[in-house]
C-alpha positions as CSV (number, residue, x, y, z in Angstrom):
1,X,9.6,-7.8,-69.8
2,X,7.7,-9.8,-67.2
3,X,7.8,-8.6,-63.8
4,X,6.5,-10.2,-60.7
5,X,4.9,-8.2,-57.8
6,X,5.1,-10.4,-54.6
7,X,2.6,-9.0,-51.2
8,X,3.0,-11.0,-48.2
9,X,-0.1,-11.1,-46.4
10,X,0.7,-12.4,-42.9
11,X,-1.8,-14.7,-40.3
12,X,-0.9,-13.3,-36.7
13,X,-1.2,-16.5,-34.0
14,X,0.6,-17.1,-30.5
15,X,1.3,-19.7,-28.1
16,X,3.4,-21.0,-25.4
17,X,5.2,-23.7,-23.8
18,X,3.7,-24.5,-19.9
19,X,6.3,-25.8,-18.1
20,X,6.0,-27.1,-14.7
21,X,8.5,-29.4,-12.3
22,X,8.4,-32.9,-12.3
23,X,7.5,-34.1,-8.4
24,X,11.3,-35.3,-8.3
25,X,12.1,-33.7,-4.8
26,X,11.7,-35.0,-1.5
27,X,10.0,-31.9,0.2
28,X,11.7,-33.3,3.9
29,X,14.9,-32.8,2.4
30,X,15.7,-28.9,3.0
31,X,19.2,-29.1,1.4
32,X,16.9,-29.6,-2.0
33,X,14.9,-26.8,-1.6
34,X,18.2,-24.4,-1.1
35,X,18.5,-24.9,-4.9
36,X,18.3,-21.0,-6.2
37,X,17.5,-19.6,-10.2
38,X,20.9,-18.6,-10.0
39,X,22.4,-22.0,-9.8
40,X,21.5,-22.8,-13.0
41,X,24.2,-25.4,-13.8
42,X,22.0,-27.9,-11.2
43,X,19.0,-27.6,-13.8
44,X,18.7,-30.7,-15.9
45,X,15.9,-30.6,-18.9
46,X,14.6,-33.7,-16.5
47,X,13.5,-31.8,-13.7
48,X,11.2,-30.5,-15.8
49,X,8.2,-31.3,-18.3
50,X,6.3,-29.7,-20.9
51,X,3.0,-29.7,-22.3
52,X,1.7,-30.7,-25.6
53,X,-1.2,-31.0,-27.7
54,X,-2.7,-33.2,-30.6
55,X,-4.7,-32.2,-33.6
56,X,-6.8,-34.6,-35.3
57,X,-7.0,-32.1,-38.3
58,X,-3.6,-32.6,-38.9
59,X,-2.7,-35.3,-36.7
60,X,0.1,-33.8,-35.8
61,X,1.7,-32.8,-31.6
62,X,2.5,-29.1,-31.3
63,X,2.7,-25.9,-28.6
64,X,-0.5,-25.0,-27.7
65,X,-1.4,-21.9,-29.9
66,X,-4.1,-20.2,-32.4
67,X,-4.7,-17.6,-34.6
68,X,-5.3,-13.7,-33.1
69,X,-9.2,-12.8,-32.6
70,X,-10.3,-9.1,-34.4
71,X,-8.8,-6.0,-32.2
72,X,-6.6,-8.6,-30.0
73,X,-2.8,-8.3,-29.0
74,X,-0.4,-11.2,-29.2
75,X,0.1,-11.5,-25.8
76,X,-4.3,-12.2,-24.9
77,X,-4.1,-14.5,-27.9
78,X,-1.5,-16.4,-26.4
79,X,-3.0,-16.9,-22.9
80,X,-6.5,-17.6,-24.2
81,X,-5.7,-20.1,-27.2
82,X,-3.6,-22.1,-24.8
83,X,-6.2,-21.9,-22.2
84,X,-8.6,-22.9,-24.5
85,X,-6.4,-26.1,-26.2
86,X,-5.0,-27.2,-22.9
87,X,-7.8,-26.8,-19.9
88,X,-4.9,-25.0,-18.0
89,X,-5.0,-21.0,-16.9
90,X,-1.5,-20.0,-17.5
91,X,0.7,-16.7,-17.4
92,X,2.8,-14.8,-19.3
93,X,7.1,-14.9,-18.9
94,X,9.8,-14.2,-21.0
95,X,8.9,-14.1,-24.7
96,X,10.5,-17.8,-26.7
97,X,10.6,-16.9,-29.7
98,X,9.0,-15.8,-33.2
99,X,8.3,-18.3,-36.3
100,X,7.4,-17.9,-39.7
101,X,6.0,-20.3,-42.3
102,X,4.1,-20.3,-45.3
103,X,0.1,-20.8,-44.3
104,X,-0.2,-23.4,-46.9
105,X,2.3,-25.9,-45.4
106,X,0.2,-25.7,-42.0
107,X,0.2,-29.0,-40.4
108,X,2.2,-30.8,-43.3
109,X,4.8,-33.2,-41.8
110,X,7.4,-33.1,-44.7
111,X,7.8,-29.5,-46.6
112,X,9.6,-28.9,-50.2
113,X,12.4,-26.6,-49.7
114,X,11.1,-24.6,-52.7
115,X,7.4,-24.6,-51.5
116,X,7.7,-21.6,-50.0
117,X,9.2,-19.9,-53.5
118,X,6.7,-20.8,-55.8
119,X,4.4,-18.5,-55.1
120,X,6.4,-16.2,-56.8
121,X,6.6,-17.5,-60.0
122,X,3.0,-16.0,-60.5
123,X,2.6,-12.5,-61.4
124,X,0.7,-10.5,-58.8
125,X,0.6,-13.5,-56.4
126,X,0.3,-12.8,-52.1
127,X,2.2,-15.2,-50.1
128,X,0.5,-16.0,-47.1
129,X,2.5,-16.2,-43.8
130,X,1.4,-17.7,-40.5
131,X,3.2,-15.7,-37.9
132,X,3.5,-17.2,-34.4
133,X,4.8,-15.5,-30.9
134,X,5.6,-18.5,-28.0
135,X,6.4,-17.1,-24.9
136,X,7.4,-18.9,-21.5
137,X,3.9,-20.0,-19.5
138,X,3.3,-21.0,-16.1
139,X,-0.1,-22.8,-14.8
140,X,-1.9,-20.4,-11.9
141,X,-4.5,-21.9,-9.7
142,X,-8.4,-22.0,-10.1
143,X,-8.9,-18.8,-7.6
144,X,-6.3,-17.2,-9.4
145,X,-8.1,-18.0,-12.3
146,X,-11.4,-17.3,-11.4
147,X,-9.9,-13.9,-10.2
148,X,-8.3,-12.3,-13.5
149,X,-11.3,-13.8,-15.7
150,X,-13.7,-10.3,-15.7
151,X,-10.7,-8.3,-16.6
152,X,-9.1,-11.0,-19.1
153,X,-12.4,-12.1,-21.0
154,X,-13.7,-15.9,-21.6
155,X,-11.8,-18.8,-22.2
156,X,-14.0,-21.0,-23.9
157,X,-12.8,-25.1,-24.4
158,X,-11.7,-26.5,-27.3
159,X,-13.7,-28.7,-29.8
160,X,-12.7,-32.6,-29.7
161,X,-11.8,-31.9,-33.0
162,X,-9.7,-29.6,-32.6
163,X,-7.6,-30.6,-29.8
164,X,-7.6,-34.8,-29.3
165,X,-5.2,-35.1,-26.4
166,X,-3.1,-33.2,-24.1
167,X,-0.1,-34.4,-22.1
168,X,3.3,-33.8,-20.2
169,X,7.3,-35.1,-21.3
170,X,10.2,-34.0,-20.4
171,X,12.2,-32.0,-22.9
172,X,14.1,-34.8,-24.5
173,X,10.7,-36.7,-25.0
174,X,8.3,-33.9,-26.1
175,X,11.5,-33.2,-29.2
176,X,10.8,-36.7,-30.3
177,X,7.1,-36.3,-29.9
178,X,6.7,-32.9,-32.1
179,X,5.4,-33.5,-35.4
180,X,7.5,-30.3,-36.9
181,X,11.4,-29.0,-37.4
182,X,9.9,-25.4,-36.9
183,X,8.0,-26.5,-33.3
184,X,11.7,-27.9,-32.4
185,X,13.8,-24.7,-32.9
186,X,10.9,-23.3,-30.6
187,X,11.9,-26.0,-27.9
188,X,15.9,-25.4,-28.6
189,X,14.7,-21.6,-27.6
190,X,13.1,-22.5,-24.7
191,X,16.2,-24.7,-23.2
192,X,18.4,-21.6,-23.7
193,X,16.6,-19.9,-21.3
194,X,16.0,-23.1,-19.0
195,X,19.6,-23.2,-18.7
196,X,20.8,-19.7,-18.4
197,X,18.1,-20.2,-15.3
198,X,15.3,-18.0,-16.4
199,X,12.6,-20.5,-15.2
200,X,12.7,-18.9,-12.2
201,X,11.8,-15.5,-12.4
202,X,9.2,-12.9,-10.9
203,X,7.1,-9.9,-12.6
204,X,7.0,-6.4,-12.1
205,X,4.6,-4.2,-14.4
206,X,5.2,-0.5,-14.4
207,X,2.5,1.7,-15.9
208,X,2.4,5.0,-16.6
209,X,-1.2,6.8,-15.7
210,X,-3.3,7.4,-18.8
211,X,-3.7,10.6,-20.3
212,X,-4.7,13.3,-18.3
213,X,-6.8,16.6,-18.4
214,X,-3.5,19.6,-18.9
215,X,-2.1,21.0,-16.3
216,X,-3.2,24.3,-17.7
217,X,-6.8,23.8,-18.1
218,X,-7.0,21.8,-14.7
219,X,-8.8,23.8,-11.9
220,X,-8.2,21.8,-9.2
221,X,-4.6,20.6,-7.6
222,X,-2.1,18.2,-9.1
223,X,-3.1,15.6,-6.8
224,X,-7.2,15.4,-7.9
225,X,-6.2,16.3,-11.9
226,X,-7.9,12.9,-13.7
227,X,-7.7,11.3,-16.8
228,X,-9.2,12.7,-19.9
229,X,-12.2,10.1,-21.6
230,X,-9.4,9.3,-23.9
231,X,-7.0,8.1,-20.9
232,X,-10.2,6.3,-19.7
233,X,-10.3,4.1,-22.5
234,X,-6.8,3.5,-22.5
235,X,-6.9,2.4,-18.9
236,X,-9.9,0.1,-19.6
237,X,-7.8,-1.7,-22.5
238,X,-5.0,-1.7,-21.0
239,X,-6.1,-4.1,-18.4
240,X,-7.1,-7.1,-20.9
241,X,-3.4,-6.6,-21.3
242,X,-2.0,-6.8,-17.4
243,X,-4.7,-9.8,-16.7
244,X,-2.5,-11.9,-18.9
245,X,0.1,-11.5,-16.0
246,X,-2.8,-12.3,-13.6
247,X,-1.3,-10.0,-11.2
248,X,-2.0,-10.3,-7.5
249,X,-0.8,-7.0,-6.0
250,X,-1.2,-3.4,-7.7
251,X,0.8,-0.3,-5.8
252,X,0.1,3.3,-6.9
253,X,0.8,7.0,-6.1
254,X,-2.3,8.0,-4.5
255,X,-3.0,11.0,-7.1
256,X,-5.9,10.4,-9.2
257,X,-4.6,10.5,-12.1
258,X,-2.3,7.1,-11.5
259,X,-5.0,5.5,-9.3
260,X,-8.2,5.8,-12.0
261,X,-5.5,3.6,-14.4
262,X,-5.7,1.0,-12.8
263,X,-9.3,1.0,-11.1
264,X,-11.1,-0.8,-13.5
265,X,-8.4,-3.8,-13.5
266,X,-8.4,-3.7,-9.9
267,X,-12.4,-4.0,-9.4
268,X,-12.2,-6.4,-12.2
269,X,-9.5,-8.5,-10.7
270,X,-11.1,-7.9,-7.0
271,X,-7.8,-6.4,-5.8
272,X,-7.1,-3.8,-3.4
273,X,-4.8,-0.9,-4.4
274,X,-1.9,-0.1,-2.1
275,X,-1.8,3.9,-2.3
276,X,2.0,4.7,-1.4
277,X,2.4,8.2,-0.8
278,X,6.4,8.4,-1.9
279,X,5.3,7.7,-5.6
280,X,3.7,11.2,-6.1
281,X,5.3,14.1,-7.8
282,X,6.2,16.1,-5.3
283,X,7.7,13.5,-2.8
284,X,10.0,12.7,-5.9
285,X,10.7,15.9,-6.6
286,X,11.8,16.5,-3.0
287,X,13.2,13.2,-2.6
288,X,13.8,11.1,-5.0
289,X,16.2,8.3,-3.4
290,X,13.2,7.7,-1.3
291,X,11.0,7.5,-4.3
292,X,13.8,4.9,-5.7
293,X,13.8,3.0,-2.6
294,X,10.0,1.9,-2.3
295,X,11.2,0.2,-6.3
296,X,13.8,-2.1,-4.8
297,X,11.9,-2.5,-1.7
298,X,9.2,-4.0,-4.3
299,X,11.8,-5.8,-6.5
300,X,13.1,-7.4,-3.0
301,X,9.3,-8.1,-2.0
302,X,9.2,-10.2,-5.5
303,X,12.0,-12.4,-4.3
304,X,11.2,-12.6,-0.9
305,X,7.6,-13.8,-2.1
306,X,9.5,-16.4,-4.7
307,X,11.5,-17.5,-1.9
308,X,8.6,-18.4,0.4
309,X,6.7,-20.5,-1.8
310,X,9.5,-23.0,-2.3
311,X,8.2,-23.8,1.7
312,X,5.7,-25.9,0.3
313,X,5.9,-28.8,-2.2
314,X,4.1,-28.6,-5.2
315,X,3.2,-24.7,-4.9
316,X,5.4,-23.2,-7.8
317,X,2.5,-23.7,-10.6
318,X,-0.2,-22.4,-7.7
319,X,1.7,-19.2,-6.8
320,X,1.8,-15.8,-9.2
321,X,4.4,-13.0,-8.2
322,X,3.9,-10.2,-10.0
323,X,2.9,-6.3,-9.0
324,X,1.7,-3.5,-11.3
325,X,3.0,-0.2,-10.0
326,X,1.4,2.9,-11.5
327,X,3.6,5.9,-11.8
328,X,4.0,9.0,-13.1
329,X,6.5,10.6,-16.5
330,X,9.4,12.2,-13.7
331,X,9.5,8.4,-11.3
332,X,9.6,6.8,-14.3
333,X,12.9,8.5,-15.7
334,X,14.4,7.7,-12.0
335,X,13.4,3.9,-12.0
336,X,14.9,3.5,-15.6
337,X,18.0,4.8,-14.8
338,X,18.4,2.6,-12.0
339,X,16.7,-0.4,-13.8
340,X,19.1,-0.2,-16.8
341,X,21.8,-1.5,-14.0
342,X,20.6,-4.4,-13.5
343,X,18.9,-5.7,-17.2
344,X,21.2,-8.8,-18.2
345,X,20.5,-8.7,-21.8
346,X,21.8,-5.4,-23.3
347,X,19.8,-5.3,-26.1
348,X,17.2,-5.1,-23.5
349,X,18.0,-1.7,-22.2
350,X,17.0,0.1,-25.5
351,X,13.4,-0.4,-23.9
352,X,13.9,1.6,-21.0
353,X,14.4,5.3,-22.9
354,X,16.5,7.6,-21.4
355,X,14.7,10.6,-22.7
356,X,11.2,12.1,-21.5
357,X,8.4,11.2,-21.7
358,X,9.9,7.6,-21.4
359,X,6.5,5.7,-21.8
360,X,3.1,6.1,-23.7
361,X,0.3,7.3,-21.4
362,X,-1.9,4.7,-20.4
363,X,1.3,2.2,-21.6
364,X,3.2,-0.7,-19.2
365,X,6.6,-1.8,-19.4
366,X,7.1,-5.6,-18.5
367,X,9.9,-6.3,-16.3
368,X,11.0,-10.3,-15.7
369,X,13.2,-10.7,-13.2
370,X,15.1,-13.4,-11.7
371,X,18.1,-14.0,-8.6
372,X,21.4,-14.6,-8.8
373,X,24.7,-14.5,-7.6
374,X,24.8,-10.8,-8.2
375,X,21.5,-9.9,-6.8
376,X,18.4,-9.5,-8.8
377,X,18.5,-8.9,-12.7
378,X,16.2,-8.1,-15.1
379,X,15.9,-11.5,-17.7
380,X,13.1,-10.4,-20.4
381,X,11.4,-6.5,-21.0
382,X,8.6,-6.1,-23.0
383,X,6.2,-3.1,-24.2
384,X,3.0,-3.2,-23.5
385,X,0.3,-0.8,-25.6
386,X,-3.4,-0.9,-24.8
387,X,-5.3,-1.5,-27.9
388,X,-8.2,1.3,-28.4
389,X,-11.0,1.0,-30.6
């Protein structure tokens, strides 16, 4: 009896859709300007437009995307391949969606239903699968740019050849423009989210420190205990990660332990970091509503920062809000438990544990959050792991 032994062998990529708004609003006009994330029935798929790319290769429109370098997470290969195909420095939001095709019909326009079956006719044959991530982009400005680029790593043009043009349509447009049925159930994601009003949404990272030296071989106090060379290199990877987010504020207990996690992405990113002495240990052990509060101070300081930049025409693809807060194992527990509250998508809150340790050392948990009618709620969470090598 002949049996057949099928190994999929699968081709990691990522990408994104940049979206921006169209210049449709009068910036005189203040009643425009009122127009909230939480009002999502205003949004039409006009207000907005979306950027595309041509390959000569296979002369075909598609996302932005590529294929993931050596030792390189999904997220980086997202923000650099697009970078790279479109000229634009973008940022990370709420993760699209995740497609799968057979490598061998990359780029065709018209695909045999049983093409991706006959590979297993053959005995011992390996089907090859291209696996692509999109996630929700936004442009950032050149000094923002310029800013995140010694923590985040080169972002080196395109070849003519590769990518032959680049341009904006509206949503209705770009589905007639894509070459592919696969690149238009991406789109159909994305409008889900445009209309449940997800476009408008702000970023909170929370990290917890990397590993540190034991509390029962430390000589010193709790407050000067560091990170081990392990949580070191942890902290150094872990900030190719949090550039993709091209933060522009990082908050931190003051012990060492929590503020060495994020040094090296702060010096690389030439921020400051805000040392807030109610994140320690032993201020949340002694009070840990206060501890709680300086979280939803920083979750209002998100929307308050959203908030101001619809002041000025034009500003929404120049303006980044998003904070890193480093913490420690007990905050953490205290934030999730109040976090889970407010996280729209159930299936969502499996993310935020609600057993110790709650996080990886040297980990981040990405929180997208957006206003509405209810107050602010948590649209998209995503784990972040450094990758060591």
């Amino acid at each position: 009896m002949n049996m057949s032994v099928v190994t999929t062998r699968y081709v990691e990529a990522a990408g994104g859709i940049i979206y921006r708004k169209r210049n449709t609003i009068d910036s005189s006009n203040t009643s425009d300007l009122k127009k909230t994330s939480n009002q999502a029935d205003m949004i039409s798929d006009d207000d907005f437009e979306l950027c595309l790319v041509y390959r000569p290769k296979y002369d075909d429109w598609s996302w932005p995307k590529g294929k993931n370098e050596p030792k390189e997470s999904h997220r980086h290969t997202a923000v650099r391949e697009v970078g790279e195909e479109t000229g634009y420095a973008v940022t990370l939001g709420p993760h699209i969606a995740q497609i799968e095709y057979p490598l061998e019909n990359e780029g065709k326009k018209s695909i045999s239903k049983s093409g991706a079956k006959n590979s297993s006719q053959n005995n011992n044959k390996t089907e090859v699968v291209k696996r692509i991530h999109y996630w929700m982009m936004r442009e950032i400005d050149e000094n923002a740019a310029m800013k995140r680029l010694p923590a985040f790593g080169p972002i080196k043009p395109a070849k003519p050849t590769e990518i032959g043009n680049v341009i904006w349509l509206t949503p209705s447009k770009a589905r007639k423009k894509l070459t592919h049925d696969s690149d238009r159930k991406v789109l159909d994601a994305f409008l889900e989210k445009l209309h449940d009003g997800q476009t408008e949404y702000k970023t909170l990272i929370l990290v917890r420190h990397g590993k540190a030296e034991s509390r029962k071989s430390w000589q010193g106090s709790e407050a000067t205990r560091p990170i081990t060379p392990l949580g070191s290199a942890a902290s150094y990877a872990l900030g190719r990660e949090l550039a993709c987010y091209a933060p522009n504020r990082i908050v931190s207990s003051p012990w060492k332990r929590c503020v060495e996690t994020v040094a090296t992405f702060a010096h690389d990113s030439s921020l400051s970091i805000e040392q807030i002495a109610e994140l320690t240990e032993d201020h949340h052990e002694n009070k840990p509503k206060s501890t709680l509060s300086v979280l939803i101070s920083e979750i209002q300081n998100l929307d308050c920062n959203a908030q101001n930049t619809q002041n000025t025409q034009n500003t929404e693809a120049n303006i980044n809000n998003s904070t890193v807060m480093c913490l420690h194992r007990p905050i953490i527990g205290t934030f999730f438990d109040y976090l889970r509250g407010i996280t729209k998508p159930r299936a969502h809150k499996r993310i935020l544990s609600q057993k110790s340790p709650y996080m990886p050392t040297g980990s981040a948990i990405v929180l997208h959050i957006s206003n509405t009618s209810k107050g602010a709620r948590i649209i998209d969470i995503e784990k972040v792991l450094p990758i060591v090598y």
